[in-house]
PDB file of N, CA, C and O in Angstrom:
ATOM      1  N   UNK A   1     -43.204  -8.487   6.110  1.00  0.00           N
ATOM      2  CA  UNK A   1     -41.798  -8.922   6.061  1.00  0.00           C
ATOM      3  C   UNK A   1     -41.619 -10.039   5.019  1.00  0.00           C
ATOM      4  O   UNK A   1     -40.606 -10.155   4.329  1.00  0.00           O
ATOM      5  N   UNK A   2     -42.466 -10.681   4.976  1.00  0.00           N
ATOM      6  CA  UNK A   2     -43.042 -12.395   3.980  1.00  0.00           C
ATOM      7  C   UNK A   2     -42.774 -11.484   2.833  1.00  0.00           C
ATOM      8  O   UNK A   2     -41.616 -11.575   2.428  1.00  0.00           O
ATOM      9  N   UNK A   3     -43.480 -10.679   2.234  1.00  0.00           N
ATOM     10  CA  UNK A   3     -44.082 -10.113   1.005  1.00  0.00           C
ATOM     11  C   UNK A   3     -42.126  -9.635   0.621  1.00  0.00           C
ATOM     12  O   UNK A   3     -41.564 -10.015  -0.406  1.00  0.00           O
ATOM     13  N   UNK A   4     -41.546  -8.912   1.538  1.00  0.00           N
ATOM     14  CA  UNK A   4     -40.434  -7.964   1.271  1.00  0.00           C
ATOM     15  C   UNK A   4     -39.233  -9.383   0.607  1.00  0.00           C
ATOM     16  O   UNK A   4     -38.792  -9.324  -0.541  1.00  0.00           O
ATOM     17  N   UNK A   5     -38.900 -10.470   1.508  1.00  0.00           N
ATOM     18  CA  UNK A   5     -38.320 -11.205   1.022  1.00  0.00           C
ATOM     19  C   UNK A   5     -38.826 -11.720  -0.166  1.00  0.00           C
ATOM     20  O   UNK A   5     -37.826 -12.136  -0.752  1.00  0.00           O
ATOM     21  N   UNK A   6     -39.953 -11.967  -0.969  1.00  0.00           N
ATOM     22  CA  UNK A   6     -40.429 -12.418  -1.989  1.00  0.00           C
ATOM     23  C   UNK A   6     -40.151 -11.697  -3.109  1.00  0.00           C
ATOM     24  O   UNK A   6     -39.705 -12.101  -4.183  1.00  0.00           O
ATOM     25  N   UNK A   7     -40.487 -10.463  -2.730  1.00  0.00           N
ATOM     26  CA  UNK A   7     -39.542  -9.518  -3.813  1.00  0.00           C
ATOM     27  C   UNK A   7     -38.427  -9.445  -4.318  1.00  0.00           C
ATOM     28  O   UNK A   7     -37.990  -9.287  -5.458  1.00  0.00           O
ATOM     29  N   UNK A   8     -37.772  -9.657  -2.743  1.00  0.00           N
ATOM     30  CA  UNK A   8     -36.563  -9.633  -3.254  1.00  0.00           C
ATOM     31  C   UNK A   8     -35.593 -11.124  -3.834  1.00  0.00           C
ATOM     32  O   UNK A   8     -34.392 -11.331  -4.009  1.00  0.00           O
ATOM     33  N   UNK A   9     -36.478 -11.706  -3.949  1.00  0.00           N
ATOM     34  CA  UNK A   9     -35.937 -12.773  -4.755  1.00  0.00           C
ATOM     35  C   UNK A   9     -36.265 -12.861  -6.529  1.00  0.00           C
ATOM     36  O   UNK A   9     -36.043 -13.844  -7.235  1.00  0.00           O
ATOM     37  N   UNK A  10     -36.682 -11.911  -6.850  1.00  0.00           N
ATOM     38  CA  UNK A  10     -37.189 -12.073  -8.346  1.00  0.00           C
ATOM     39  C   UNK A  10     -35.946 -11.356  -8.957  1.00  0.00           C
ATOM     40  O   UNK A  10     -35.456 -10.276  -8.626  1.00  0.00           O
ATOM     41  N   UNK A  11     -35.511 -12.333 -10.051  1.00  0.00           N
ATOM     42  CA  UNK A  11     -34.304 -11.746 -10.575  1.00  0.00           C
ATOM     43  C   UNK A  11     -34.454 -10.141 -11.370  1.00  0.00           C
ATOM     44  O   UNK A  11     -33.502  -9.415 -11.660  1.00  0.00           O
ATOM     45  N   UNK A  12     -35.848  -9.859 -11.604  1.00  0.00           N
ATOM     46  CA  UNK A  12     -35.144  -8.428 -12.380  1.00  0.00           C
ATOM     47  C   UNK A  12     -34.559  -7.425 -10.838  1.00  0.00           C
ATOM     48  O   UNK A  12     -34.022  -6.350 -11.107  1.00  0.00           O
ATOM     49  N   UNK A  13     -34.638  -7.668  -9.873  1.00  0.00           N
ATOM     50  CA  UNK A  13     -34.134  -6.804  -8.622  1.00  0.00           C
ATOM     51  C   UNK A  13     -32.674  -7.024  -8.663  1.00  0.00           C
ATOM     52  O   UNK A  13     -31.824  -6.133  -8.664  1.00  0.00           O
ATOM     53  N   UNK A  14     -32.434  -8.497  -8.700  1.00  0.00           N
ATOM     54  CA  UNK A  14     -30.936  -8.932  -8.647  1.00  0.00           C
ATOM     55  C   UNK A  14     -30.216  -8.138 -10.021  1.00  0.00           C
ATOM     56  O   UNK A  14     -29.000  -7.958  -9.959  1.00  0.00           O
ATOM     57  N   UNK A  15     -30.789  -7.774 -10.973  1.00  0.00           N
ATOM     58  CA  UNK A  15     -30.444  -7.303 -12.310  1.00  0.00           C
ATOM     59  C   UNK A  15     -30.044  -5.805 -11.899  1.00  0.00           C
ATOM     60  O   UNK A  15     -28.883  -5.425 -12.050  1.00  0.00           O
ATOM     61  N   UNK A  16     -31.265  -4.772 -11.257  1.00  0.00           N
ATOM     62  CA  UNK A  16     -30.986  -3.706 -11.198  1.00  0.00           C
ATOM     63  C   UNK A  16     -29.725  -3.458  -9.966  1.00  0.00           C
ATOM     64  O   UNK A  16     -29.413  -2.279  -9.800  1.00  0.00           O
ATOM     65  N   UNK A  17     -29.201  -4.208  -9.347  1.00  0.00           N
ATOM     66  CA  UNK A  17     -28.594  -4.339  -8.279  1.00  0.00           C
ATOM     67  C   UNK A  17     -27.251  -4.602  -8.790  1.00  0.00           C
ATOM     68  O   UNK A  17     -26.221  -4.165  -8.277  1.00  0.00           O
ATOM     69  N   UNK A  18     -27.326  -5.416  -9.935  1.00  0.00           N
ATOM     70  CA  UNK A  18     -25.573  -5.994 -10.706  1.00  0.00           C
ATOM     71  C   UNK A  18     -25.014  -4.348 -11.407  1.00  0.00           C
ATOM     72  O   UNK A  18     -23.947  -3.735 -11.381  1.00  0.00           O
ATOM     73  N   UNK A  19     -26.866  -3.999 -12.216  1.00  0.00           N
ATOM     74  CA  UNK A  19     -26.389  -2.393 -12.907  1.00  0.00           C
ATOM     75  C   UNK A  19     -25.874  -1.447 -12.130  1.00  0.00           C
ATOM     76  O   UNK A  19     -25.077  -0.583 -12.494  1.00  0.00           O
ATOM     77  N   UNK A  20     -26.499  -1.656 -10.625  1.00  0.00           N
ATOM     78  CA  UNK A  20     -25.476  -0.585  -9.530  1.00  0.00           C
ATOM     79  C   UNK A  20     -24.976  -0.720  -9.341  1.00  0.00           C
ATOM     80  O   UNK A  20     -24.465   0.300  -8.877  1.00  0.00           O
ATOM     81  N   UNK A  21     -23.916  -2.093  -9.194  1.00  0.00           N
ATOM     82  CA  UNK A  21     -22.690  -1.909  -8.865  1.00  0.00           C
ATOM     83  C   UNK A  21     -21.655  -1.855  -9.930  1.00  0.00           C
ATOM     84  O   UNK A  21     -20.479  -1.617  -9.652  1.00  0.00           O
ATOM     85  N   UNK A  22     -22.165  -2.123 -11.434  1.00  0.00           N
ATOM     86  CA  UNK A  22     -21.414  -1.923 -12.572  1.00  0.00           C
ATOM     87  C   UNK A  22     -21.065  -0.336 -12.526  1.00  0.00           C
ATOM     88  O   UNK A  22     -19.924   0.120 -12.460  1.00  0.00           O
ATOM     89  N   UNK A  23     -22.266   0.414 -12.572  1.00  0.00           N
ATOM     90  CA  UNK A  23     -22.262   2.114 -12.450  1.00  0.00           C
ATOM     91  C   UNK A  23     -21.378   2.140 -11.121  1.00  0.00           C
ATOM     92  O   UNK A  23     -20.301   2.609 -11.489  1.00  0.00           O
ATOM     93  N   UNK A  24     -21.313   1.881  -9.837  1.00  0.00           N
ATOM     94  CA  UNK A  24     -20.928   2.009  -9.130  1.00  0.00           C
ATOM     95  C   UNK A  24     -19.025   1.948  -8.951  1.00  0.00           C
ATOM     96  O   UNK A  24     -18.309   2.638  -8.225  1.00  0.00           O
ATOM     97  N   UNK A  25     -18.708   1.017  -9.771  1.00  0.00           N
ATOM     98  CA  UNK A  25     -17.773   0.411  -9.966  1.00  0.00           C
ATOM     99  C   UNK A  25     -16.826   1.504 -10.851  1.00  0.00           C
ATOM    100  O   UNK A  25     -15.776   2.098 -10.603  1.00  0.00           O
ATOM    101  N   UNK A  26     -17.896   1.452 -12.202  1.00  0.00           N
ATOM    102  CA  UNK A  26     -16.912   2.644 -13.678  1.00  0.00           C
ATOM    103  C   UNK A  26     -17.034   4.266 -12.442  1.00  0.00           C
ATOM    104  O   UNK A  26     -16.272   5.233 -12.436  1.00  0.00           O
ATOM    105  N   UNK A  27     -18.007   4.069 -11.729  1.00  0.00           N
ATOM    106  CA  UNK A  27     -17.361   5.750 -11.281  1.00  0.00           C
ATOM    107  C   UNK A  27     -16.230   5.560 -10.520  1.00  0.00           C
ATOM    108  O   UNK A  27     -15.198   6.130 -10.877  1.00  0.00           O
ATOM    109  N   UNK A  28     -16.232   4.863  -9.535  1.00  0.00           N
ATOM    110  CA  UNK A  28     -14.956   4.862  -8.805  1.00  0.00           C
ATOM    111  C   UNK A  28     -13.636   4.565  -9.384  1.00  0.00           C
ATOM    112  O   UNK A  28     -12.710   5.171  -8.844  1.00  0.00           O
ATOM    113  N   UNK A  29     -13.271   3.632 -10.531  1.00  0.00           N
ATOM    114  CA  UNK A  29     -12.435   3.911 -11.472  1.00  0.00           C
ATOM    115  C   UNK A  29     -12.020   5.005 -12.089  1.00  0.00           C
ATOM    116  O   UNK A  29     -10.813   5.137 -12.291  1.00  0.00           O
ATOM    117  N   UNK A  30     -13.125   6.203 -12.593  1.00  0.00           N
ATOM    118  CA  UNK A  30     -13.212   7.351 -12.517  1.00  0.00           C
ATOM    119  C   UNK A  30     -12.565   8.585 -12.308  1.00  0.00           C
ATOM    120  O   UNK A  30     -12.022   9.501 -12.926  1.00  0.00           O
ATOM    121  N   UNK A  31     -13.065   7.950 -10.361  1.00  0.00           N
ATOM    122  CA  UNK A  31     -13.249   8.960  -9.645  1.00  0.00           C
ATOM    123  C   UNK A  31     -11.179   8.380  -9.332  1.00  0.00           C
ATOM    124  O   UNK A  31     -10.532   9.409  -9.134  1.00  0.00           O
ATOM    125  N   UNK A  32     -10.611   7.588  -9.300  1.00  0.00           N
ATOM    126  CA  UNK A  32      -9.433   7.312  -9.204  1.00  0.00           C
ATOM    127  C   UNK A  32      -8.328   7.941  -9.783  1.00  0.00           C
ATOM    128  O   UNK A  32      -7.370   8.606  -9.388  1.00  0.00           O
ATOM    129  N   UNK A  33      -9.033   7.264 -11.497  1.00  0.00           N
ATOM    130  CA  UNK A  33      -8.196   8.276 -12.438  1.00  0.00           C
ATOM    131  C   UNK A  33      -8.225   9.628 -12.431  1.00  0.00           C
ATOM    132  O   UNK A  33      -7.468  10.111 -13.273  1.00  0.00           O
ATOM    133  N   UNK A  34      -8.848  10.438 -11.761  1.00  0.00           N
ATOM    134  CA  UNK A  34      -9.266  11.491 -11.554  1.00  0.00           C
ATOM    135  C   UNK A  34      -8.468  12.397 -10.867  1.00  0.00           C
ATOM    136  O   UNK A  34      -8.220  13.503 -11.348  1.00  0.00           O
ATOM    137  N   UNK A  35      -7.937  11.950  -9.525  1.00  0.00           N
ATOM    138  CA  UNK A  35      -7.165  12.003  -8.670  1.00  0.00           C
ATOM    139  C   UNK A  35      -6.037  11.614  -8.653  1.00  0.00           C
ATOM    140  O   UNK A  35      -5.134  11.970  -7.896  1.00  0.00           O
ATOM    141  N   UNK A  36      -6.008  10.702  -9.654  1.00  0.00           N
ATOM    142  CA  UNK A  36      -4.448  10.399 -10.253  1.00  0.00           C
ATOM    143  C   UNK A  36      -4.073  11.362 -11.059  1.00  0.00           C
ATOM    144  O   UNK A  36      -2.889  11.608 -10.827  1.00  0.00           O
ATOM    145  N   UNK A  37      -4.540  12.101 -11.980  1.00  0.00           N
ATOM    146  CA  UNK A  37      -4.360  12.728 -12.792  1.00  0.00           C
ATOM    147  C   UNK A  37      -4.014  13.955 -12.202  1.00  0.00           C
ATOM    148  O   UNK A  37      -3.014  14.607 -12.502  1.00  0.00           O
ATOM    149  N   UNK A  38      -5.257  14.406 -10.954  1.00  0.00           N
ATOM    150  CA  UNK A  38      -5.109  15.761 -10.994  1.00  0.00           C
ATOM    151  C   UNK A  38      -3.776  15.781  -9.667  1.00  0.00           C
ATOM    152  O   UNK A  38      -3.526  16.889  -9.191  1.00  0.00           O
ATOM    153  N   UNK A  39      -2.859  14.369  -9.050  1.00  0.00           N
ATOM    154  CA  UNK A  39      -1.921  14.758  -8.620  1.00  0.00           C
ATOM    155  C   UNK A  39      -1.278  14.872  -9.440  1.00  0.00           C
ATOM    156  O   UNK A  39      -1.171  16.087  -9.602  1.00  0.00           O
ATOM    157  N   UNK A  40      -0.476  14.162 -10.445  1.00  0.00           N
ATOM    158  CA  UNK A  40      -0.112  14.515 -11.300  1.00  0.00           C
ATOM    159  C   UNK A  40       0.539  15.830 -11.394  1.00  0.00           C
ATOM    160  O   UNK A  40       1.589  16.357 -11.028  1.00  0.00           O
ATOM    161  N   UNK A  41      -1.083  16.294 -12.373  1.00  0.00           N
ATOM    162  CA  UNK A  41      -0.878  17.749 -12.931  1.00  0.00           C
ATOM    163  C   UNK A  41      -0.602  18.641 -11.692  1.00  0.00           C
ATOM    164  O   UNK A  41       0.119  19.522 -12.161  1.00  0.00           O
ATOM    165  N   UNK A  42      -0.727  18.837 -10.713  1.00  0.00           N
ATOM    166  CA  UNK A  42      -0.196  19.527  -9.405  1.00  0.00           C
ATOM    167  C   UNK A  42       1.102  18.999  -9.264  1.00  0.00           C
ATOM    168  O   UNK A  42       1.480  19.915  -8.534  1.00  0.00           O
ATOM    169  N   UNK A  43       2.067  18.303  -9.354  1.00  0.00           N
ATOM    170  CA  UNK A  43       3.275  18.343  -9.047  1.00  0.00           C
ATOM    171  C   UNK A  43       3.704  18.592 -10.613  1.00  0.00           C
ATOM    172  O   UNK A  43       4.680  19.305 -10.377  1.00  0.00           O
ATOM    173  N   UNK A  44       3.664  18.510 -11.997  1.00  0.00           N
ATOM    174  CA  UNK A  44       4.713  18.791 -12.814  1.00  0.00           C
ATOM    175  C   UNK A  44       3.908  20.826 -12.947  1.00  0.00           C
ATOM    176  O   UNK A  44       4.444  21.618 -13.722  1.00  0.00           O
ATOM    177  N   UNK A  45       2.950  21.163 -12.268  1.00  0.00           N
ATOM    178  CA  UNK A  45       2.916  22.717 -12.149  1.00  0.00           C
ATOM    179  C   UNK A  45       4.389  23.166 -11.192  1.00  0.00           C
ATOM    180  O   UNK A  45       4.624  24.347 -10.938  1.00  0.00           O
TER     181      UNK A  45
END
């Protein structure tokens, strides 16, 4: 359990963790515009 918290204090973890929620973030923006769009295009059909 000692060893697991030690890990997880070394910043390249905190790094790969900021990149997931950056990726995490541009998809759901995405995934928004996405659904914005495709109501949209379903009501001017």
């Amino acid at each position: 359990m000692a060893d697991m918290k030690r890990l997880g204090n070394k910043p390249g973890k905190q790094l790969k963790e900021s990149h997931f929620w950056i990726a995490a973030t541009l998809f759901g923006i995405f995934a928004v515009i996405y659904v914005i769009w495709w109501l949209l295009d379903s009501i001017i059909k």
